[in-house]
C-alpha positions, 0 to 999 in steps of 0.5 A: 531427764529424770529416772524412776524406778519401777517395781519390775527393776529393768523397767524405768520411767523416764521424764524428759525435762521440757522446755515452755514458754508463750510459743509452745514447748521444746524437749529432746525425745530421745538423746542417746548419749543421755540414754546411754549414760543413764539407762544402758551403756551403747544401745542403739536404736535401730528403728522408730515406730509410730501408731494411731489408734482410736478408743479401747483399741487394745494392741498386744502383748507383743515380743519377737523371740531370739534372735530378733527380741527388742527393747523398746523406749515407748512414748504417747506424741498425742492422747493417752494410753495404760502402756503394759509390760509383761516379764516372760524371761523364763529365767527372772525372778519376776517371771509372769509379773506385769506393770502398767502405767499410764502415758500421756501427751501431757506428762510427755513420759516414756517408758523403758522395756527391755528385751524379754518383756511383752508389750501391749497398750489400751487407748484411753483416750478418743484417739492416741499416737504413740511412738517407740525406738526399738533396738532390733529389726522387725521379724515377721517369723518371730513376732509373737503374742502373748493372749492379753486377757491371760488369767495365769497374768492377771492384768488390770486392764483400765476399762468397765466393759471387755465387750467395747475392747477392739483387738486384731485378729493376731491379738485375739489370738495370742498364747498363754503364758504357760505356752510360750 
C-alpha cells in the first residue's frame, strides 16, 4: 500500500496494491498491522459502516464530539464520491480549512480522517456504496453536523445546480463553523 501526502498533514491518501488478472481482482481493504505500521501506531477499528446513496445525495458534515470523536478510514465499494473533510480542531493550525477528494470503485482509494475532522460526501455517481471503519462507537448524544454550505468554509462542492442536492433533515440543519 502506498501513502500520499494531503495538503491537510493528518489526512492521507491510501492506494491499495491490487491484484488482477482474467478472473477479476484481489486486494486487502484494510490490514491492520500495515495500517498500524505506516499511519497510526495501535488504532484499532472498532466499527465498520456502509452506505448506499443515489446521485447528489449529500451526507454531512458529521463528527461526534468528546468523548465519542472518530477517525474514520472511508472507501467507495461501487460508484463514486467528492469525499470532504473539514478541520474543526479549534487548537490547529488549519482550524476551518477543507480537503475534498474524489473516491471511486476504479481507483479503490481510501482515505484517512482523524478524529476532530467533519465529514461528509457528495454522490457523483447514479448511485455509490461507500464503506468506513470508525475507531469509536456511535453516540447519538454527540453526533453533530456541521451546515455543509457553511460559507466562513467555503467548500467547492462538484456540483451545477445546489437546487438538485438531496440532504436529511439533520444535514439541512447543521452548525456554522463559528457555532460549534
Amino acid at each position: 500500500m502506498k501513502i500520499k501526502s494531503t495538503y491537510l498533514p493528518d489526512l492521507k491518501i491510501i492506494k491499495p496494491e491490487i491484484y488482477q488478472d482474467h478472473r477479476g481482482f484481489f486486494y486487502e481493504l484494510c490490514n491492520q498491522r500495515n495500517f498500524n505500521e505506516l499511519i497510526r501506531p495501535e488504532e484499532i477499528f472498532v466499527q465498520d459502516n456502509f452506505s448506499k446513496s443515489k446521485k447528489n445525495v449529500l451526507r454531512g458534515l458529521h463528527y461526534q464530539e468528546d468523548p465519542f470523536q472518530q477517525a474514520k478510514l472511508v472507501t467507495v465499494i461501487s460508484g463514486e464520491i467528492f469525499d470532504v473533510a473539514v478541520d474543526i480542531r479549534k487548537n490547529s493550525i488549519d482550524y476551518g480549512k477543507w480537503f475534498g477528494y474524489n473516491l471511486n470503485s476504479k481507483s479503490r482509494e481510501l482515505i484517512w480522517i482523524p478524529e476532530g475532522f467533519a465529514h461528509g460526501f457528495l454522490v457523483l455517481s447514479d448511485y455509490a456504496d461507500v464503506m468506513y471503519k470508525v475507531n469509536n462507537y456511535y453516540s447519538k448524544e454527540a453526533e453533530k453536523t456541521l451546515i455543509w454550505n457553511d460559507p466562513k468554509v467555503n467548500i467547492n462542492w462538484p456540483i451545477k445546480n445546489f437546487n438538485n442536492v438531496i440532504l436529511s433533515d439533520k444535514d439541512k440543519n447543521g452548525y456554522y463553523l463559528k457555532d460549534i
